[in-house]
N, C-alpha and C positions, 0 to 999 in steps of 0.2 A: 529723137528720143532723149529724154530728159535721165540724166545721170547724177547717182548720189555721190560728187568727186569730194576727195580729202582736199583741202588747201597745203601746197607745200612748206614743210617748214624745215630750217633749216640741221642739218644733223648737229649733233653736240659732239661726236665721237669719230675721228675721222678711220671710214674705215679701210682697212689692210691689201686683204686678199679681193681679189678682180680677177674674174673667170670668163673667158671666152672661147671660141673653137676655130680654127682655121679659115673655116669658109666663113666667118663674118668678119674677120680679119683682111680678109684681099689672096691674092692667089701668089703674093711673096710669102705665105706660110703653109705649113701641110692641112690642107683642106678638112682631113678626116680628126685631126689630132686636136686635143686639149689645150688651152694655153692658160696661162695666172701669170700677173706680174701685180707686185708689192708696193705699198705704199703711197706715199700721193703720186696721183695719176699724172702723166708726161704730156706735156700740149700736145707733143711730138705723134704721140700713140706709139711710141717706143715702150721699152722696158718688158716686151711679153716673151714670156720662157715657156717650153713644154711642162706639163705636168710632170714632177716625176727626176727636173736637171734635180745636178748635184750629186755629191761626191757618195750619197748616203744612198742612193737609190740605182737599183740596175739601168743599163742603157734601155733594156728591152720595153722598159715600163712609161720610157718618153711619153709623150700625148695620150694616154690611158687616165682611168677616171675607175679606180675601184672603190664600191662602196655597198655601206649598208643599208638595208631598208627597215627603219624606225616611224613607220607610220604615225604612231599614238604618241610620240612622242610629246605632245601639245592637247591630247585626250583629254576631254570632259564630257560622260553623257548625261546630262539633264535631265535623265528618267531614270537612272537609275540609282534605288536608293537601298539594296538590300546589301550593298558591303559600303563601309567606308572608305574613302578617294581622297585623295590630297592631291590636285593639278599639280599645284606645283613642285611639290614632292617629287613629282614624277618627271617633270622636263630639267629639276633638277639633278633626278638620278641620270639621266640622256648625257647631262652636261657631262658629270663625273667621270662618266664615260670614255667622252672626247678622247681623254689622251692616249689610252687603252688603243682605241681603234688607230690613233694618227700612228702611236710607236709599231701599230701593226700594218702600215702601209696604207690605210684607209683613208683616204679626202674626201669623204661626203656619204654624206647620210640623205635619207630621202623621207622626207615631212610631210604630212598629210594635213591640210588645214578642214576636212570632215571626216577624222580619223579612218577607223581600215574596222574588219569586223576585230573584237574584243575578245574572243575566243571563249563564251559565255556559255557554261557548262552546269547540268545541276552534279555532276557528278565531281568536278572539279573545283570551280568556283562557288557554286551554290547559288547560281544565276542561271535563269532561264528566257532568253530574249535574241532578238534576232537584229542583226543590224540594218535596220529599215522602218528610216523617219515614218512612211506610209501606215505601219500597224501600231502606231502612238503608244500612249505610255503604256507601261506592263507587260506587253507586248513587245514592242521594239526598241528604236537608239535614238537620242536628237544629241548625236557629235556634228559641231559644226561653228566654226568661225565667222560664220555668217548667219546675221537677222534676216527675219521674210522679204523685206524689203533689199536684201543686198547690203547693208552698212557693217560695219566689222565691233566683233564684241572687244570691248577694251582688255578685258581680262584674257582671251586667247593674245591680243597684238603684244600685251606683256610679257609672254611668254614663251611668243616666239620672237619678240625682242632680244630677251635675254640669252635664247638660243642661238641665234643667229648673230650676237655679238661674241658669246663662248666660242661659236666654231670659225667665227675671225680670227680673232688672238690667236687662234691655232693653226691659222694657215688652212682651216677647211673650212668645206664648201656643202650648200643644204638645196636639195632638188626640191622644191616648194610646191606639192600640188595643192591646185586649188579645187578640184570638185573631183565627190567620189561616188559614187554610182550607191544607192540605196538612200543619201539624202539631200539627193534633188527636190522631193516632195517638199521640201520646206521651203522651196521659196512661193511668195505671191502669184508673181507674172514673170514673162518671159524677160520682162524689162530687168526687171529685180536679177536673174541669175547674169545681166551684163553691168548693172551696176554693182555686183561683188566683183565680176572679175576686173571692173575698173579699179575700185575699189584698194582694191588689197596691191594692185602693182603699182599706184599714185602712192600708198603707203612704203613700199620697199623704195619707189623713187625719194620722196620726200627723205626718207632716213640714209638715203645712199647707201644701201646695203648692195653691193654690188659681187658677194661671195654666193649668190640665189641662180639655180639654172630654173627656169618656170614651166609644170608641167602642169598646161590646163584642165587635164582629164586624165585622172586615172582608168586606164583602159577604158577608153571612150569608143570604141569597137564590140563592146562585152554583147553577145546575142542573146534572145530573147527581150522578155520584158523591167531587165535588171535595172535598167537605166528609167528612174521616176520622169512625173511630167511630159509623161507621152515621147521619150525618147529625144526630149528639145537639143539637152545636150550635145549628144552625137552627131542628132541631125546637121547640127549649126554650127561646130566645132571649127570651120574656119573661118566666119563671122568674130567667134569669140575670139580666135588666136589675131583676128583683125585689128579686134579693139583694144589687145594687148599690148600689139606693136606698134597701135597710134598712140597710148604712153607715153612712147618712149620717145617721139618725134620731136620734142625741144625739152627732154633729158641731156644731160653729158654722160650717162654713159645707155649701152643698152646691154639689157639680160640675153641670154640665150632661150628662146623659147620652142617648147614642143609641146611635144602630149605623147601618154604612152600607150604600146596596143595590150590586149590584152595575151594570155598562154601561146595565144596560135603563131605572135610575132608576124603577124602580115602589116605591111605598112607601104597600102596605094601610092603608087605615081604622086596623083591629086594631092595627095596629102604629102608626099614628103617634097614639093616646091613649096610649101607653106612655111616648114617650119627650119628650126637651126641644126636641129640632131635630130635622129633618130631614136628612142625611148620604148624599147620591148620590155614586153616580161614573158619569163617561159616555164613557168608554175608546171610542174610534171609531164613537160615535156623529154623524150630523150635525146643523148648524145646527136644520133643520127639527125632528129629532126633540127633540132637546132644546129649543126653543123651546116645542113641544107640552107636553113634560111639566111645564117649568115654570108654564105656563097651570094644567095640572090640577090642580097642589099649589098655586096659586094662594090657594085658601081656608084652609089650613092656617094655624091660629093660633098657630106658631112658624116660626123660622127653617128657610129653605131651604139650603142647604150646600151647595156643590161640593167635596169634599175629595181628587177625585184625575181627572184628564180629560187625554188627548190624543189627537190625532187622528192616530196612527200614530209608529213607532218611526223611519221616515224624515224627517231633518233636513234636507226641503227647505223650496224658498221656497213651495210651491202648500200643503204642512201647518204651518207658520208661520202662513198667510193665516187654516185652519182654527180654529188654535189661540187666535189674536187675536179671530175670531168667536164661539168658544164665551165667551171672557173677556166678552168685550162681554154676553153675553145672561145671564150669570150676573151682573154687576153691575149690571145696569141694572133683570132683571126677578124677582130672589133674592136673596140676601143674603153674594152672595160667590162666588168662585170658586178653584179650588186646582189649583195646574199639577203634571202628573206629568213630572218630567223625566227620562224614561226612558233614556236613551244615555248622562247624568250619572250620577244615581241611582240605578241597579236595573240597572248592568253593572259587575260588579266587573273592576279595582277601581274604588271610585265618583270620584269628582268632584264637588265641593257647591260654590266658585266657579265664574262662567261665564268666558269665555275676555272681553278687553282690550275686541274688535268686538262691534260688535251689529247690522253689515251683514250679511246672511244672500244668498250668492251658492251657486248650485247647482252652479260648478265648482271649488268652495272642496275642500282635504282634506276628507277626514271628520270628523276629530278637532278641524279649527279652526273648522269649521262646525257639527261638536255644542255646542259651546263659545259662538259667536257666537249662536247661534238661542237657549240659555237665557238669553242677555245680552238679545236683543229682545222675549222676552218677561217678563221684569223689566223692561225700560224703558219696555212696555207696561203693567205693574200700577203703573208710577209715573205717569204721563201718566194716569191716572185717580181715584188718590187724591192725588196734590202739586199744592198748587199753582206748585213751582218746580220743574226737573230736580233729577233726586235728585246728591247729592253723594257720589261714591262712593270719596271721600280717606278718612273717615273717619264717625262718629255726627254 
């Protein structure tokens, strides 16, 4: 198969933070647990610490990995034109960001390179569109970092450039998915959707970003016919995770790579010898059930992942209570948890600060209570990895 590779070039920027997980480490470290070690790399393969050491952070939050889910963070859709968009505006309101979420405990945000739906409303936005390449322009979305053929748009690689060097310098880390179910249609051929995924991880090598956990499919499980191009995706999903990990075969370093499941959180045998973690989401599911599943994958000899979960698009107090509880059982009995903040993130246009409050009152506006409920729940993910309230003047 003939592949459209980047030529390596060398980075200009050396960079910082280096992420890995136990079990690709060797079995002298905790198998299921997080690891980062700073600065140039040790011939040795020394220098790796759990997530979380340090004088600033509780013991209990060692090898844990909590974070946000900023899908559109690198958002452009190319159809649509009835509001005005600035890309960059937008990944650099993401950056801004950064510190907000690090002083509140947060190492990683999770990027979507063919955004997430836009939460595209007439009653809201004054958009009416659906996200899926499939129903073309007027109709649907063409968010996507990738041409027909596979090759990467220079204008997204700039931007998650600049992204992905912001959350260096700060010591955090960006789950990098590369394909999202509703704009599979846009590629050519079957060939084309393996020359992105070569693509884009030859470009993370070349630049040595090495702060990237790589998730090939966002919910690459999702049933019915959600998944374009006859479900190639899914189907092929450990093909593609193949051709990731042969990347990285005369790299110096290697990514951690999965793929995540969709709300149900099931993740086959088959599938978890493939990959490095484990990468669920558990979109309205409850306590009970997600308590279950984390039992199940219990024995898995890698890390457990939450990287995207809420308990409804309503920003009351009774789904707050929810959203604190799913937090609680992914940190205590997994290796992390990852809040979707849907009414911020994934309704254009977005919002990636939370609002001043972090009192969550159900006769609050809307908009000062979407705002306050993602503030309470950052100063919930702080209350479990600080040992002091976060400082949210500055770093």
């Amino acid at each position: 198969m003939n592949r459209l590779l980047i030529l390596p070039l060398l980075s200009t920027v050396l960079c910082a933070a280096e992420i890995s997980t136990g079990f690709m480490l060797g079995k002298r470290y905790d198998q299921r647990a997080f690891y980062v070690r700073t600065g140039a790399p040790a011939a040795s393969g020394e220098g790796w610490q759990k997530t979380y050491s340090g004088p600033a952070y509780r013991r209990e939050a060692q090898g844990k990995l909590m974070n946000i889910r900023l899908a559109n963070a690198l958002f452009l859709d190319e159809w649509m034109h009835e509001r005005a968009f600035d890309p960059e505006f937008n990944t650099d309101a993401v950056i801004q960001a950064l510190d907000f979420y690090k002083n509140h405990g947060v190492l990683m945000i999770n990027v979507s390179l063919q955004g997430a739906p836009a939460g595209y409303d007439k009653s809201v936005n004054g958009i009416d569109r659906e996200n899926a390449y499939r129903l073309g322009p007027g109709r649907g979305a063409y968010v996507s970092a990738f041409t027909p053929d596979g090759s990467l748009k220079p204008d997204w690689l700039a931007r998650l450039e600049r992204l992905l060097r912001a959350a260096d310098q700060r010591g955090m880390f960006v789950n990098l998915m590369y394909f999202y179910h509703g704009q599979a249609g846009l590629f050519r051929s079957t060939e084309a959707i393996h020359n992105a995924a070569v693509n884009i991880t030859a470009w993370l090598i070349a630049h040595d970003f090495r702060n990237v956990i790589i998730d090939v499919a966002n919910e690459y499980d999702l049933p019915g016919p959600q998944w374009d191009f006859k479900g190639y995706i899914p189907q092929n999903i450990i093909p593609l995770i193949d051709d990731v990990r042969e990347c990285f075969k005369h790299a110096n370093f290697v990514l951690p790579i999965g793929v995540s499941s969709d709300g149900r959180m099931r993740y086959p045998q088959s599938l978890q010898g493939q990959v490095d973690l484990l990468l669920v989401h558990g979109d309205g599911r409850d306590a009970r059930e997600k308590t279950r599943r984390v039992a199940e994958l219990k024995d898995a000899d890698r890390p457990v992942l939450m990287t995207e979960d809420d308990n409804g698009r309503a920003t009351t107090v009774e789904h707050l209570a929810g959203d604190l509880e799913s937090c609680d059982i992914f940190f205590r009995r997994a290796e992390g948890w990852g809040y979707l903040p849907w009414m911020q993130a994934q309704r254009f246009p977005f919002r990636y600060l939370p609002g001043a409050l972090a009192n969550v009152r159900d006769d609050m506006p809307e908009n000062e209570r979407d705002m306050a409920y993602f503030h309470a729940v950052l100063d919930h993910i702080a209350s479990l990895t600080l040992r002091r309230p976060p400082n949210e003047d500055g770093p």
